[in-house]
C-alpha positions in Angstrom: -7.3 47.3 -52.5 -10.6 45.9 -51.1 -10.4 42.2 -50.3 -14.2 40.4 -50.0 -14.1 38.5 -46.5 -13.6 34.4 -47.4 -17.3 33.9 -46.5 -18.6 36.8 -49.3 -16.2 35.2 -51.6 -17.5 31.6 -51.0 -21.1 32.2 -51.0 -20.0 34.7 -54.8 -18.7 31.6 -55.7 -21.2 29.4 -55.0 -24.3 31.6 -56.6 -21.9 32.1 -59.8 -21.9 28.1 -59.5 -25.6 27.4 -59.1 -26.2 30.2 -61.9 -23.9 28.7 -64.3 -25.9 25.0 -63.3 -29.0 26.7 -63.7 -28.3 27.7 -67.7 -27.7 24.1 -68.8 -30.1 22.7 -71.2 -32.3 20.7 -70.4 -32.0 16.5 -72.2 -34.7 15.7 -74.5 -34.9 11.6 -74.9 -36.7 10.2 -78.0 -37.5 6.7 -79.0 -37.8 4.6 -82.6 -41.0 3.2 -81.6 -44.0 5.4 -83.3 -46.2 6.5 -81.1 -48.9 6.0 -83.6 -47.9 2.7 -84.0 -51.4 0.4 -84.8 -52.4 -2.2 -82.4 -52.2 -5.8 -84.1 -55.4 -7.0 -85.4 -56.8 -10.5 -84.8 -55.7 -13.5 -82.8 -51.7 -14.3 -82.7 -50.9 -16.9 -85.4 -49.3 -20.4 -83.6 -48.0 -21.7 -86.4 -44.5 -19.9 -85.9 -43.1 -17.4 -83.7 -39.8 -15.1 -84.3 -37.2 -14.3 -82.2 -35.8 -10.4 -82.8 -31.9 -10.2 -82.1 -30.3 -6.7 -81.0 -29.0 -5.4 -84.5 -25.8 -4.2 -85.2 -24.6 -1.1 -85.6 -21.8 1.1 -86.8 -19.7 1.8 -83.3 -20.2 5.9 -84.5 -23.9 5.6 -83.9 -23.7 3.5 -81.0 -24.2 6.5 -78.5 -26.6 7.8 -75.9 -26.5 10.3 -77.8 -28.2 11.4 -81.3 -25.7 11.8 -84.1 -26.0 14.0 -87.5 -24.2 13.8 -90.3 -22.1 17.6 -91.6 -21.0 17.0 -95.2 -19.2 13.9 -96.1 -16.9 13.4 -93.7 -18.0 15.1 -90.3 -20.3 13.6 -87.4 -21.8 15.9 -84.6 -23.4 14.2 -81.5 -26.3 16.3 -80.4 -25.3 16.6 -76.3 -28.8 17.4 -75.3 -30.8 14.8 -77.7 -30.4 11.3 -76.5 -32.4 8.1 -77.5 -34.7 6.9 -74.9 -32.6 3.8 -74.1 -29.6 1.7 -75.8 -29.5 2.3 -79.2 -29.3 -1.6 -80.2 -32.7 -1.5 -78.2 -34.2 1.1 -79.5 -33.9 -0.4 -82.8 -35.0 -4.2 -81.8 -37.9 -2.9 -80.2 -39.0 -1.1 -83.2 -38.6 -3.9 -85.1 -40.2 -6.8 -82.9 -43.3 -4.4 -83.5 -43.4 -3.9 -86.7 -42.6 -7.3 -87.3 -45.6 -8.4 -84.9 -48.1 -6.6 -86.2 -47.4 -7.2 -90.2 -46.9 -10.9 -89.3 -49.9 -11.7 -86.3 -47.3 -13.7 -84.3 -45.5 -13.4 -81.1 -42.1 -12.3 -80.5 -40.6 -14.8 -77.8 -37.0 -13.1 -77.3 -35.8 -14.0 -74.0 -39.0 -16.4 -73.4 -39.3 -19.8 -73.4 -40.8 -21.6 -76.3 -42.4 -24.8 -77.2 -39.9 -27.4 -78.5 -42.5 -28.0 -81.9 -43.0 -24.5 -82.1 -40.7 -23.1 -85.9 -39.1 -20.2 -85.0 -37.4 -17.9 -87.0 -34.6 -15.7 -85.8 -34.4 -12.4 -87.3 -30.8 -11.1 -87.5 -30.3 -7.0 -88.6 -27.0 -6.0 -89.3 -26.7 -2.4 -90.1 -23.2 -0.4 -91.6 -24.7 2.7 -91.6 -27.1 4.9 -89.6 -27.1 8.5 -90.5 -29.3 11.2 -90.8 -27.9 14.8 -92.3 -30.6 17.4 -91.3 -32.7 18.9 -93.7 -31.5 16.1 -96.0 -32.4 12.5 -95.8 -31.5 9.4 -93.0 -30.0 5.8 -94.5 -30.4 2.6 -93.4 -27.9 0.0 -95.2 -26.9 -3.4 -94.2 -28.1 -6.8 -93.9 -30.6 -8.9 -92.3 -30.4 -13.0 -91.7 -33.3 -15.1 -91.2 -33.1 -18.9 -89.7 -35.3 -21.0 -88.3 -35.3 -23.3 -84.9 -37.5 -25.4 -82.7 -39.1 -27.2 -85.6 -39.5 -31.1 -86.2 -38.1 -33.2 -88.9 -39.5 -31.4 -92.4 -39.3 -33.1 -95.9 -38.2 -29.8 -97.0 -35.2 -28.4 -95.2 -35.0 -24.5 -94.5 -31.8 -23.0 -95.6 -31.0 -19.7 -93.9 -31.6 -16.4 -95.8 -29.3 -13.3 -95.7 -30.4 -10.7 -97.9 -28.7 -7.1 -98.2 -31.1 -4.1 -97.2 -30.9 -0.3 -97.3 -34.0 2.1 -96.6 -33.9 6.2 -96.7 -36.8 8.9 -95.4 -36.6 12.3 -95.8 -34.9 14.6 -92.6 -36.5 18.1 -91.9 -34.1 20.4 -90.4 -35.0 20.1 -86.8 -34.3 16.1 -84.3 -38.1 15.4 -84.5 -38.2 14.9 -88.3 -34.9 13.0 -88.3 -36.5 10.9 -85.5 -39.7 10.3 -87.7 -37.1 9.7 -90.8 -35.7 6.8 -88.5 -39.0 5.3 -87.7 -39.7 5.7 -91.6 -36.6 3.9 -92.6 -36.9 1.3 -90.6 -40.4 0.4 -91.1 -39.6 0.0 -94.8 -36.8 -2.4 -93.5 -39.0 -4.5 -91.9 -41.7 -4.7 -94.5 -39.0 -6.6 -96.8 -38.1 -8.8 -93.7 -41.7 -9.2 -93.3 -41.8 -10.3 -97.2 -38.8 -12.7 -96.8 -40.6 -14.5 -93.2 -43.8 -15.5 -95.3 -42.1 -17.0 -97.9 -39.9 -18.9 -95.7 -42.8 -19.9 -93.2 -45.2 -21.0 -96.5 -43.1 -23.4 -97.3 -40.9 -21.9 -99.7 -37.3 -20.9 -99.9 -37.4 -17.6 -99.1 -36.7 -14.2 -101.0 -34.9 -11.4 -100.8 -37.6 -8.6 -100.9 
C-alpha cells in the first residue's frame, strides 16, 4: 500500500482546507434606514425635542442575523444575511429619522438638553417582527410617549401608550423583506408622529 510522505499529506490537507474556506459564502449586511430616505426640510423646530429609546424586541429576532418566518410555527435565521448593526439599533435609528423629518425637530438621545427645553421620550415596544418571504412582514406592539425638561404648565401632560401593528408586503428574495421592514416601520412612526403633535399642541394626545 502507498503511504503519501507526512509533508504531501500536510500540504493535501491544508489545500483541501483553504479550498473548503474558499467556498463559503460571502455575508451580505443590510440596514432599516432607506437609502432614499428625504433630507428634512426647513429649520429645526425649538419648541420641543424627542428623545428615541432602543425598542424592544422579541428575543427570536434579536439576532445578527436576519430571520424568516416557515409556516406557523418554524423560524430560519438566514446565516449569510445579517443587519448592518444591533438590531435594537437598527430599528431606533430608523425611527429617530423618520420621526425627525415628519416632526422638523432634533433628536437629543445621549445629548445634553436645555433644562426648559419639553422633551418627549418615544418608547417602541415590539412582540413581533417577522417577515415570511413571498408573503408579508408584521410589526405589532406598543409605543409610550412622555414628556421631560419642561416648566410648570397649567395643563399637565399625562403619558400616552397606545398599541401599534404595521404590515408591508415581502417578495420572495432578503431585499424585498428588508424594504417590507422599512415599509412597516415607517407607517409605525407616522402614528407616533400623529400622537407627538397632539401632545406637543397642547392637547392630550391620541392614539393614531
Amino acid at each position: 500500500m502507498n503511504r503519501k510522505p507526512p509533508l504531501a499529506a500536510a500540504l493535501a490537507l491544508a489545500a483541501a482546507l483553504l479550498a473548503a474556506c474558499g467556498s463559503t459564502a460571502p455575508l451580505h449586511y443590510y440596514t432599516l434606514t432607506p437609502k432614499t430616505a428625504p433630507a428634512a426640510q426647513g429649520a429645526v423646530s425649538t419648541a420641543y425635542a424627542i428623545d428615541v429609546q432602543p425598542p424592544g424586541i422579541p428575543a427570536q429576532a434579536d439576532q445578527p442575523e436576519i430571520s424568516v418566518r416557515l409556516g406557523d410555527d418554524r423560524i430560519r435565521l438566514l446565516e449569510t444575511r445579517h443587519w448592518a448593526g444591533p438590531l435594537p439599533d437598527e430599528l431606533r435609528n430608523a425611527l429617530a429619522g423618520e420621526l425627525t423629518r415628519e416632526l422638523g425637530v432634533s433628536d437629543l438621545r445621549a445629548l445634553p438638553r436645555p433644562a426648559t427645553l419639553p422633551v418627549y421620550r418615544v418608547q417602541l415596544q415590539l412582540r413581533r417582527f417577522d417577515a415570511t418571504l413571498g408573503g408579508v412582514v408584521l410589526l405589532e406592539g406598543s409605543y409610550s410617549l412622555s414628556r421631560s425638561g419642561t416648566p410648570k404648565a397649567s395643563t399637565e401632560v399625562q403619558p400616552l401608550s397606545c398599541p401599534v401593528s404595521a404590515s408591508a408586503p415581502a417578495g420572495a428574495d432578503v431585499e424585498s423583506v428588508v424594504r417590507g421592514y422599512q415599509q412597516a416601520l415607517a407607517d409605525v412612526a407616522g402614528k407616533i408622529v400623529g400622537s407627538l403633535r397632539g401632545l406637543s399642541g397642547g392637547g392630550v394626545g391620541g392614539c393614531s
